[in-house]
N, C-alpha and C positions, 0 to 999 in steps of 0.2 A: 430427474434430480436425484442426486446419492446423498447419504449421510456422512459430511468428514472428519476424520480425527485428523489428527495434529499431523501427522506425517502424510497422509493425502493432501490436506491441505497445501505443504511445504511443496510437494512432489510437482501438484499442478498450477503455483502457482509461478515455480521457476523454471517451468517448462516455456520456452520462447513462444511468443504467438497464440498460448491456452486462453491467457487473462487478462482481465485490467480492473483497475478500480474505479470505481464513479465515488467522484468527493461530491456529497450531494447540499453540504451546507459549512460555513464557516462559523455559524453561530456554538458556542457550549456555553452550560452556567453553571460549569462543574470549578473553573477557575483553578486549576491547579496549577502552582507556579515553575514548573519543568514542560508545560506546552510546548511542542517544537513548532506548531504552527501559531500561534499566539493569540488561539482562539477563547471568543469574550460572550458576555449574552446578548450584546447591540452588534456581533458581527454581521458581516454581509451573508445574507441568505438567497432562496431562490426567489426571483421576482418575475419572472418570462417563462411561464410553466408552458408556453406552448413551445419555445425553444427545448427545455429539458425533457418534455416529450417524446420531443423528435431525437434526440442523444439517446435517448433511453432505448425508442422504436432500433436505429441502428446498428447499435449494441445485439439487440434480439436476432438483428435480422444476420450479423455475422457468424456462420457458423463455424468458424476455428475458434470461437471464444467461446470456453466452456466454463471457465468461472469468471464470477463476476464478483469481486467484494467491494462492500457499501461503507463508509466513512465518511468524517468530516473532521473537525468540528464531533458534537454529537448528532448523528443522525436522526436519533427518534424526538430531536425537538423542532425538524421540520416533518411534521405526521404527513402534510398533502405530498411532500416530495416522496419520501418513503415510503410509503402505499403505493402510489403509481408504480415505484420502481417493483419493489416488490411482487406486485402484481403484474406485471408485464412481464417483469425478466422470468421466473416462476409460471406461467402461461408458455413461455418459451422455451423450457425444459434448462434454462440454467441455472448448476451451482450458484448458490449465493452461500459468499461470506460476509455476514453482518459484524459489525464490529459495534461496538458500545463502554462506558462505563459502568451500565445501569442505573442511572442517574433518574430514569424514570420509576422505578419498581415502586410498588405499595406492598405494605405488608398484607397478603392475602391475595382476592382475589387480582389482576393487573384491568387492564380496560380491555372494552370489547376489541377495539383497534389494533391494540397488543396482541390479544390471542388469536385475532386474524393472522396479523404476517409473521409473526415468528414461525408459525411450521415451515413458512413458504425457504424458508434459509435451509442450508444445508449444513451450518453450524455458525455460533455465534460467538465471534472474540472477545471478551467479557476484560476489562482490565483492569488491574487494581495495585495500588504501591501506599506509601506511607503520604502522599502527593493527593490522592483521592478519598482518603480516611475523612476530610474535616466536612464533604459533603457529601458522598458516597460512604455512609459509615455503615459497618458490619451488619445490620436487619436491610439495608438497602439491598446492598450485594447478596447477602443470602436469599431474599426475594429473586432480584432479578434470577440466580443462578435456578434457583428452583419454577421459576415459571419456564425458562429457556428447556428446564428438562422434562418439565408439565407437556411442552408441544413437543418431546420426543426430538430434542434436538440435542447434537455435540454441544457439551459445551466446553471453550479453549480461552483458558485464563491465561492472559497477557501480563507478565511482569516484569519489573527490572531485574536483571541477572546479578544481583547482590543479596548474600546469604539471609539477610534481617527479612526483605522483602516476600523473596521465594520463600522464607517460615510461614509469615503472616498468609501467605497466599492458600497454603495448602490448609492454617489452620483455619481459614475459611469454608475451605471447601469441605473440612473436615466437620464445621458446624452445619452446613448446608447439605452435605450427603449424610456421612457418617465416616467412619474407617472407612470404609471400600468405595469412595470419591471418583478412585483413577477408574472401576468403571462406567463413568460415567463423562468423565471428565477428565483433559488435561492440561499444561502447562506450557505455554510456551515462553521462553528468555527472551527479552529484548536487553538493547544497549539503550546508554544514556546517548544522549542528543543535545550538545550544544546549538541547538538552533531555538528560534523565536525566545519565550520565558526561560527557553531552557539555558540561552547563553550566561543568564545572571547565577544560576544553578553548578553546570558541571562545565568539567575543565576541557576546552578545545585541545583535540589529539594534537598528539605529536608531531613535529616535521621529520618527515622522512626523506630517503631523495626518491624522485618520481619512476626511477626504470627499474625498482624493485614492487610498483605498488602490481595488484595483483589483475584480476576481471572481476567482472560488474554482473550479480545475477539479477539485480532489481530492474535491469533492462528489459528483461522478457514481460514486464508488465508495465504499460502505459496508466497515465492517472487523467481522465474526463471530470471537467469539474462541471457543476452545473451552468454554468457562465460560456460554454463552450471551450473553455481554454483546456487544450489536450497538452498534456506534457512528458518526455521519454521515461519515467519514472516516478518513483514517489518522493524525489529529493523534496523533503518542507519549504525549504527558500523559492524553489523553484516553482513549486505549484501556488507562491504567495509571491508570485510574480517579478523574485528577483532571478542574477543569471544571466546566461546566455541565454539570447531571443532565437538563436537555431536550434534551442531544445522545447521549443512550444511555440504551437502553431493555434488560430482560433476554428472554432469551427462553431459559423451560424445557421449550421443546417444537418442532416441526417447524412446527405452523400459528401459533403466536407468534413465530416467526423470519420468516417470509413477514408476519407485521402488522405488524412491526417494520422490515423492508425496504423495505414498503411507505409506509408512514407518512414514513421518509427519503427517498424517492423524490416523495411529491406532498407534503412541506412546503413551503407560501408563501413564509416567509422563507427557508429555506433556497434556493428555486428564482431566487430574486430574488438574494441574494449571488452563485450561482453563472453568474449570467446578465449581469444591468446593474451588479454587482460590490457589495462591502458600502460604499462609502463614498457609491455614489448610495444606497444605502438609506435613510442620515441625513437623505436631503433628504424622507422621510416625518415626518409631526407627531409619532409617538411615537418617533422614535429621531432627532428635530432635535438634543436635546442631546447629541449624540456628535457634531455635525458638526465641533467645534471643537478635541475631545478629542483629544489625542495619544497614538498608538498603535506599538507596536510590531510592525507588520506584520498581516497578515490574519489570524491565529487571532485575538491581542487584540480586535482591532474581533467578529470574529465572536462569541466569547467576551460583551463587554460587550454584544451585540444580542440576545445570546440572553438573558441577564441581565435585560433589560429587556421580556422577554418574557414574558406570563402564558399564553399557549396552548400548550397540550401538543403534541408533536413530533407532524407532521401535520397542523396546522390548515391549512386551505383559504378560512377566512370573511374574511379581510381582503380585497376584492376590489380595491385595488392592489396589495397585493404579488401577490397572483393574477394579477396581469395582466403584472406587470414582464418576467417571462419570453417571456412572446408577442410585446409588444411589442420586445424584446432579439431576438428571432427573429427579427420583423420585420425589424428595420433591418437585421441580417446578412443577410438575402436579397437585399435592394435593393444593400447596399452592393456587393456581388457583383456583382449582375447589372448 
């Protein structure tokens, strides 16, 4: 197991085939109202702990998956789920990235639970915006921040990428370490998300037309939710079961979550959006009529390609889109070199 900053993190987790994320619960009762998954404190949680088990066993037993990051919902208000994982995956020798608000912290010492599995993470995504202040307020977060660095662990504060936010953040961190935070600690930008709470919040992008949109690096990580539902990404809509149904598969068992992994891993089209991007994909004869179509960003186009798609998630027979990735390889190596 390594210790990650922010730019390992990044490195292995948009490396194809490195990672995935286990959603281990939909419950939070942090309520803040820009959720993109629209998670509540009566959400659905884990109820078939010997199914997530067997998801979790899987996960360990594949070895090209070397990170593994844990979200939900909040994670640490399913303790049986997260201990398990924790403990297994960490037995296994995998990265973990634990994600959180710190919604749990106490001022002082945290519970014996807590100081179990935080070493077990290889850093923890700590997140906070003006959205989190009315129940995660300032002694909460500087707890969690300083227990996270009590077990010697990264800590990577998640924020919205707007100047007011990214201030607040650092002046956190700044109560929580001192002046010299960044060693200890970094930052990472997020976007706003009109998805779930978040649609009443912030404004749905722009339409653009589709044969300019770009590639997909959130492809190289699949999302296992505890329910078995495996899905090609971390789209929110998608892991909360809207979408195309060829972009999630179930999986009631340990060797159906590995076929299912797998299947997202060597999909054609999928490897072709995430490579030569989805909007050269248009310029293929069965998805030419998209090239004109105006979209609202890369899940839409991805979304309508998948639509127009009759091969089940994993198909390999198309032998252009089979090949778009190689040649997308190709040209990165040259252009490099």
């Amino acid at each position: 197991m390594r210790r990650l900053r922010v730019e390992d993190l990044l490195r292995d987790r948009f490396t194809p085939g490195m990672s995935v994320l286990l959603f281990i619960t939909d419950r939070c009762p942090v309520g803040c109202a820009h959720c993109s998954v629209d998670s509540r404190r009566d959400s659905p949680t884990i109820t078939d702990y010997a199914l997530f088990g067997q998801l979790v066993d899987a996960i360990c037993a594949d070895a090209s998956l070397e990170l593994v990051g844990i979200s939900g919902g909040e994670p640490f208000v399913e303790r049986r789920g997260l201990t398990l994982a924790m403990r297994r995956l960490g037995a296994a020798g995998k990265n973990i990235a634990l994600y959180t608000s710190g919604v749990w912290a106490r001022v002082g010492q945290q519970p014996a639970w807590i100081r179990e599995i935080l070493p077990l993470a290889s850093c923890v995504l700590l997140s906070t915006d003006g959205f989190h202040a009315e129940t995660v307020d300032a002694a909460r977060f500087t707890g969690a921040a300083r227990a996270i660095r009590a077990a010697d662990v990264p800590v990577i504060v998640q924020v919205l990428n707007r100047p007011a936010e990214v201030g607040a953040a650092k002046h956190l961190l700044t109560a929580a370490f001192g002046e010299g935070w960044a060693e200890w600690a970094d930052l990472s930008y997020i976007e706003p998300l009109s998805y779930g709470r978040g649609e009443t919040v912030f404004a749905r992008p722009p339409a653009v037309p589709a044969a300019g949109i770009g590639a997909c690096s959130l492809l190289s990580a699949p999302v296992v939710r505890y329910d078995g539902a495996v899905t090609v990404c971390c789209n929110e809509p998608l892991i909360m079961g809207r979408g195309p149904d060829r972009l999630r598969r179930m999986a009631r068992s340990g060797p159906e979550l590995t076929a299912a992994l797998d299947a997202a891993r060597s999909d054609a089209l999928l490897g072709a959006i995430a490579t030569v991007g989805a909007g050269a994909v248009t310029a293929h004869p069965d998805y030419a009529h998209l090239a004109s179509a105006q979209v609202r960003g890369i899940c839409d186009l991805c979304w309508r390609l998948q639509d127009a798609t009759a091969a089940p998630l994993g198909d390999r027979s198309d032998p252009v889109l089979a090949l778009l990735p190689l040649l997308a390889r190709q040209t990165s190596r040259e252009g490099a070199a």
